[in-house]
N, C-alpha and C positions, 0 to 999 in steps of 0.2 A: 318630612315628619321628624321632628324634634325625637333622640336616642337618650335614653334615661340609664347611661353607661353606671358599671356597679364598679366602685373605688378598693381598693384593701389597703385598708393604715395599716402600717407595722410600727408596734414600736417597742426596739429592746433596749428593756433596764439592767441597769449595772450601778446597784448603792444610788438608786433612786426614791428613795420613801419619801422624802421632802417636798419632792418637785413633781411625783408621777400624778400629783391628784390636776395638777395644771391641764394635764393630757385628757386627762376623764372630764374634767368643765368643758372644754373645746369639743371633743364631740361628742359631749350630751347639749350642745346648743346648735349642733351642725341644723342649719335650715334643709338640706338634702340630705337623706337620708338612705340611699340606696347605696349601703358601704356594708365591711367587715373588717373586723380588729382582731390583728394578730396582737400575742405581749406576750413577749418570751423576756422573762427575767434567766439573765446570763452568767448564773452566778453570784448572786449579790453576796456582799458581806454583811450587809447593815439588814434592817425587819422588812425590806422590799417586799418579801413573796407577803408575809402578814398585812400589810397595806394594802398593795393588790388586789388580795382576796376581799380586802373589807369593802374594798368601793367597788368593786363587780358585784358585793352581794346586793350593794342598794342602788346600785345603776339601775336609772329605767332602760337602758339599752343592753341589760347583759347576755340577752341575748343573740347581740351581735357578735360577741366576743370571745374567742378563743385563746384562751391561758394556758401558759406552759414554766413550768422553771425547773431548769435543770442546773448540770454544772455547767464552769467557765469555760466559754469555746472561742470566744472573742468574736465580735460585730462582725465582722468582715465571712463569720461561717454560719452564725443564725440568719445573716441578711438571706443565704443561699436556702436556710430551711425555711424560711418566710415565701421567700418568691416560692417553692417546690408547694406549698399549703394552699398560695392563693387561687382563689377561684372567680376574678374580676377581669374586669376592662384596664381598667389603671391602678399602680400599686404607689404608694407615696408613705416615705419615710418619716415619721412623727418620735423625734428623739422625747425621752420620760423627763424634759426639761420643757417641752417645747408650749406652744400657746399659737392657737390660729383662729384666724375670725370666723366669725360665725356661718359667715358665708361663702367661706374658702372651697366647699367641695362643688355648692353651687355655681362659684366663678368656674371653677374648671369643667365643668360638666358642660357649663354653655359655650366656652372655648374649643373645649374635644369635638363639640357638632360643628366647627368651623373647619375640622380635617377630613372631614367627608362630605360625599354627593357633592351638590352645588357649593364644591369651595375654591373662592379664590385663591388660596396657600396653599392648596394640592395642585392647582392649576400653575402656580407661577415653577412649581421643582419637579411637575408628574411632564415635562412635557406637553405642555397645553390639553392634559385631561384630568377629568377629576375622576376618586376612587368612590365607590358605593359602600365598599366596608372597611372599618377599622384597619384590618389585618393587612389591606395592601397599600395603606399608605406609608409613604414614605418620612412621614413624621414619628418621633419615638418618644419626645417629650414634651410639654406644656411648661414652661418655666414663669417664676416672680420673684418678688422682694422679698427680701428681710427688713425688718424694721427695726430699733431700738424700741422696748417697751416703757420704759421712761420721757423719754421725747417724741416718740411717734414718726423720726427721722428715719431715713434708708439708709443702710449701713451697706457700705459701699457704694456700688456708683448702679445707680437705676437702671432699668433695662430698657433700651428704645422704644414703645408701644407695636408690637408686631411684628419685631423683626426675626427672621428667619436667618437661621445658622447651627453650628453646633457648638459643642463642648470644648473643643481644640480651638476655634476661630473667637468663640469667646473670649477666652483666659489668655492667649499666646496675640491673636491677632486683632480684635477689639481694645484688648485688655480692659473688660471689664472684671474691676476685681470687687472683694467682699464676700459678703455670705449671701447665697440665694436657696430657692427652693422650688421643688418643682414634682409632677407628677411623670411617671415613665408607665409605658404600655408591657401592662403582663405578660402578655404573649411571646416579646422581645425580651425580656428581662428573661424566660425561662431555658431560651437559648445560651445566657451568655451568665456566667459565675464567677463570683470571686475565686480568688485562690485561696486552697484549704491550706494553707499554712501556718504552724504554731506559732501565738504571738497574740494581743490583746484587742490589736488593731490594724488593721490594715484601708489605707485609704480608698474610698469609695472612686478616687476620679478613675481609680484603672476602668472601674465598670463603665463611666461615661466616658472615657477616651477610646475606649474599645467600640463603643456603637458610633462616634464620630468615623472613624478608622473604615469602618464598612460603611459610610455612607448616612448614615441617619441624621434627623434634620433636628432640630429644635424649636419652638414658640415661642415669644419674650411677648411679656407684659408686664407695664409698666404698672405693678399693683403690689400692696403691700401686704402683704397677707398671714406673714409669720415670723410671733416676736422671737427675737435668738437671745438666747441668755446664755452667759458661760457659767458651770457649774463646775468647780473643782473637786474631784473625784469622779468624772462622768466619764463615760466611756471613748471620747475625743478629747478629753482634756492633756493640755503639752508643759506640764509640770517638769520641772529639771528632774527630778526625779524618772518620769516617763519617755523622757529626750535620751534619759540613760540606762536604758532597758536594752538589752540587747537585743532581742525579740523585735522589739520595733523597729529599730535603726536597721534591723538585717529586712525586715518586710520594706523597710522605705529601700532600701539598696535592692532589693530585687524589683520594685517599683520604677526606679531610674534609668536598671539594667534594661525594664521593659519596654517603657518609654521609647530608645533606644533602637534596638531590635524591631519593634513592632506599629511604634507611634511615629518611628522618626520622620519617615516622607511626607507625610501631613503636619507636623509640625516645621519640619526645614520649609514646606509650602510659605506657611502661614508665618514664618519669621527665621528664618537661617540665624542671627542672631542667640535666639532660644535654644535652638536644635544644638550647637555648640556649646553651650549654657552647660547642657545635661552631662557635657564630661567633664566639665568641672563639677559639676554635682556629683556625679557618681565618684570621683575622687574625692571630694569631702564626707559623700558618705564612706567610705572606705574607713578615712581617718577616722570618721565617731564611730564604727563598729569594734577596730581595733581599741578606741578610749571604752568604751564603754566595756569592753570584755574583761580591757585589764583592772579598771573601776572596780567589776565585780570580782572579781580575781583577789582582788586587795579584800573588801567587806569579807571574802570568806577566810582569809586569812585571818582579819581579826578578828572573827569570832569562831 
């Protein structure tokens, strides 16, 4: 019997008024419809929350949607109050930039019934058995493409049609690089949290290197599902400016440190090469913490 699994979008804005109405056309055409929407505006500077509210009042879905806007806490600490809110099967990140097909939640709903009961994917890593429910498989995410919305091209390098792996064995040992995207299982997500660290940003791979680390599997298909667009002022953008924040540089240095400590037997696995890599990295970030402090050091002198 086909599972009709309930999705949760999140998606937090930061000086998104431009581009959040992108997010609202993409699921008000979603062909599946058993979802809910977080939108936690994090701060904005710009009329973000005034937008927001206009297009949730003429949404024909607004009653899927749960709004919030408070002060600036930086992605890396709403992402944690988003997983804590949701109440789904799979929770999937929809940046206030972003655009996905129509059929996006579709595709993965019929891919998610490919990790249970009679499944060959659960069968090829359960040990020659398959699981009956969600919760004990050993799969944690459903992955796909990015595309270019101008060209219709994949940005980066495609994903094999089917292949099973993780987060670490992708990036370090496949090296498939680029922008992808992909759905993660609620359940697993509320286990495992970012760090509450001040700072505007902090990168999401700690969350997916940490479920590689304990074992968790991933799903690749080779579909294109979600245009990337960069937007300058967005809450991932790497403006020289944002390269020179101290806050950042110190979240990426505690990120390397982590790496390090916690990732590194699974990465030295997957490329010894890499694993070595990380202390030359963490000594370059050393150096841009110490430029960037004294950078700011200087601005408050001159003013």
């Amino acid at each position: 019997m086909k599972h009709n699994f309930k999705f949760t979008i999140f998606t937090p804005c930061y000086n998104g008024e431009h581009t959040i109405s992108r997010v609202f056309q993409s699921m008000e055409a979603q062909t599946y419809t058993n979802f809910e929407w977080i939108i936690i505006n994090d701060g904005s500077k710009d009329n973000s929350d005034i937008v927001i509210k206009g297009l949730i009042e003429v949404s024909p879905i607004k009653e899927k949607i749960v709004y919030l806007s408070q002060h600036n806490q930086g992605k890396h600490i709403i992402l944690n109050q988003a997983v804590d809110m949701a109440e789904s099967d799979w929770f999937y990140i929809a940046d206030c930039d972003d655009t996905i097909k129509p059929y996006t939640l579709e595709f993965f709903n019929d891919k998610a019934n490919l990790l249970i009961e009679d499944s060959p994917y659960n069968y090829a890593i359960g040990g020659g058995k398959n699981c009956q429910y969600l919760k004990d498989s050993a799969f944690v995410a459903i992955c796909a493409n990015c595309y270019n919305p101008e060209t219709d091209e994949v940005i980066g390098d495609p994903f094999p049609d089917g292949l099973i792996s993780d987060y670490i064995e992708e990036k370090i040992k496949l090296k498939l690089r680029g922008e992808h995207m992909g759905i993660n299982r609620t359940d697993v997500l509320k286990q495992y949290k970012m760090p509450e660290v001040k700072g505007h940003f902090y990168t999401e791979a700690r969350l997916w290197m940490a479920l590689a680390v304990d074992g968790y599997k991933q799903l690749y298909f080779n579909e294109n599902l979600r245009a990337y667009y960069y937007t300058e002022g967005s809450l991932t953008n790497s403006s020289l400016a944002s390269r020179l924040d101290p806050n950042r540089v110190y979240m990426y240095l505690c990120f390397t440190i982590w790496e390090i400590c916690h990732a590194g037997k699974k990465i030295y696995k997957a490329s010894p090469i890499a694993y070595f890599k990380l202390y030359i990295k963490c000594f370059k970030r050393i150096v841009e913490l110490i430029v960037s402090m004294f950078n700011q050091l200087c601005i408050k002198q001159k003013f």
